[in-house]
N, C-alpha and C positions, 0 to 999 in steps of 0.2 A: 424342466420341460421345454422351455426356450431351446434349451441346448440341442435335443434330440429333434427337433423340429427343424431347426438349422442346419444342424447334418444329415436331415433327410433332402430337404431341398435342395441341400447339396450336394449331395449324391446323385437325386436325379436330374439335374443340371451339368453334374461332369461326365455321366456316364451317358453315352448316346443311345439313342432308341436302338435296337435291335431290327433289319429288316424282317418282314413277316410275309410271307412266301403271299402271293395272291390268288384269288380265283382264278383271276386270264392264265396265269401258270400252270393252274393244275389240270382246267382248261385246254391248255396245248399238251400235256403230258397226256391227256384222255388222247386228243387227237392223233395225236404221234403212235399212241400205243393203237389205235384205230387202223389207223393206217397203213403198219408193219403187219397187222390180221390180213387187210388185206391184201396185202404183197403176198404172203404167204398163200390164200388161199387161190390169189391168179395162178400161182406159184403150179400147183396142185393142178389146178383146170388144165395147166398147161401140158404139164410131164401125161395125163391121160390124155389129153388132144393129140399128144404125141404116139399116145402107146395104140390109140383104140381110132382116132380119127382122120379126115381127109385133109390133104396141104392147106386147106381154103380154112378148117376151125384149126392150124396149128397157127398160122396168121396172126386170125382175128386174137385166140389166146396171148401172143407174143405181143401184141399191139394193148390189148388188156393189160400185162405186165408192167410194159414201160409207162405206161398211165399215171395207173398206181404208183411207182416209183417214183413218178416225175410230183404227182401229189404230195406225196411223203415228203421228195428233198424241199417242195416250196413251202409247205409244213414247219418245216426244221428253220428252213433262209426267216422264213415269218418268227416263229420262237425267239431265232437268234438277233433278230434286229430288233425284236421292243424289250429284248431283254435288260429289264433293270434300268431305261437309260432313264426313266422319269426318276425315279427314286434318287441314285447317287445325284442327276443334276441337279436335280431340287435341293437336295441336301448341299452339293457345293455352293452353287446357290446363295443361299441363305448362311454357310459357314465360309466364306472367302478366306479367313485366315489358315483354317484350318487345311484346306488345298493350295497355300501358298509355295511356290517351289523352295525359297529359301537358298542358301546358299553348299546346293547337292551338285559334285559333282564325282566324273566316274573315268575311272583310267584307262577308257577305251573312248572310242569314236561316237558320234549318233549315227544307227543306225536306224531305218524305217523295216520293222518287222509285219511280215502281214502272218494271217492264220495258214496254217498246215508248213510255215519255213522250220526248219532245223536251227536253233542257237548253240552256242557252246554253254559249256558247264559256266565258266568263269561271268556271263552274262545273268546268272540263276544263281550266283552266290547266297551266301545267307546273307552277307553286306547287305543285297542288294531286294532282298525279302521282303514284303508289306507285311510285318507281323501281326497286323489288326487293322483286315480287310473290314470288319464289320465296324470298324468310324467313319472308314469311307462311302459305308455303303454297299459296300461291293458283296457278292453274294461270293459265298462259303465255297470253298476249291476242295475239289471232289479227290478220292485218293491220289495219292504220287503226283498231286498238282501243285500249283503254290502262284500266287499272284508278285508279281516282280513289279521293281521302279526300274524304268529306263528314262534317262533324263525325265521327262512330261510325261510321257507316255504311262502305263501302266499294260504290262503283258499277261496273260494266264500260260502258265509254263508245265507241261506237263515233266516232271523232273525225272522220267526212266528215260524217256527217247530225246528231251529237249528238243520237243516239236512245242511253238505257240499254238496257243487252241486260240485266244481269243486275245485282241490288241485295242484298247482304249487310247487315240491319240487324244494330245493337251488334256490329259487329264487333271492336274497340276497345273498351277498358273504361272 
C-alpha cells in the first residue's frame, strides 16, 4: 500500500499541471467572434448604402466599417497581450531550474525575431523544437505550428510559411 501511495505522489509531483484554458479566454473568443458579426454586418449596410443610397449614408457606412475593424484589431492586440503571460511566469517563477538556459547552443547567429517576419526552415528544425510546450506552460500550437527555442527566446512558428506568429523574448534564463 506504501508502495502505490509513493508512486502516486510521485507522479503527481513529476508530472506538471496541465494549463486549463480560462474564462477571460473564452471571454475574448465571444468577443472576437462578436466582433467579426459585426464587421460583417457594417459590411452589408455598406454594399446597400452603396446600391440604394446618397454619398452622405455611403460615408457614414464606410466610417461604421473601420470602427468595427479598428474594434475587432484592438480586440485581438488585447487577447494577444494577456495571453498566457500570468500562467507560464508564474510557473517560471516558482520553477527556476526548470527554465534554466543551460549550456544550449545553436550554429547560427542570435537573431531578434518579431511577429509576421519570415525565418528559414533550418531556424524551425526539429533540433530546435519545444517538444513539451505543456511544462512550460506554454499553450498548445495550433495546426502546422510548432513552438521553437532560439537562444532565450522562444518563437511560435508557423512551419508551411515560416512566418513567426508569436515571440516570447528571455524566456529561458
Amino acid at each position: 500500500m506504501k508502495k502505490i501511495i509513493t508512486a502516486a505522489l510521485f507522479a503527481a509531483v513529476a508530472l506538471p499541471a496541465v494549463a486549463i484554458p480560462t474564462v477571460a479566454s473564452a471571454q475574448s473568443q465571444r468577443e472576437l467572434r462578436r466582433d467579426r458579426q459585426d464587421i460583417r454586418e457594417e459590411q452589408r449596410e455598406l454594399r446597400q448604402a452603396q446600391r440604394h443610397g446618397s454619398p452622405r449614408d455611403v460615408r457614414e457606412q464606410r466610417r461604421d466599417v473601420r470602427e468595427a475593424h479598428q474594434e475587432y484589431r484592438e480586440d485581438l492586440r488585447d487577447r494577444d497581450r494577456n495571453w498566457g503571460n500570468d500562467d507560464w511566469r508564474a510557473h517560471r517563477n516558482g520553477n527556476r531550474g526548470l527554465y534554466a538556459r543551460g549550456n544550449w547552443r545553436a550554429p547560427f547567429a542570435y537573431n531578434r525575431f518579431r511577429p509576421g517576419g519570415r525565418i528559414g526552415a533550418p531556424y524551425y528544425g526539429s533540433r530546435f523544437v519545444v517538444a513539451d510546450p505543456w511544462r512550460y506552460h506554454l499553450p498548445r500550437a495550433g495546426r502546422f505550428q510548432t513552438w521553437v527555442r532560439h537562444y532565450n527566446d522562444v518563437l511560435l512558428v508557423d512551419t508551411r510559411r515560416g512566418v513567426v506568429l508569436r515571440v516570447i523574448p528571455s524566456f529561458y534564463w
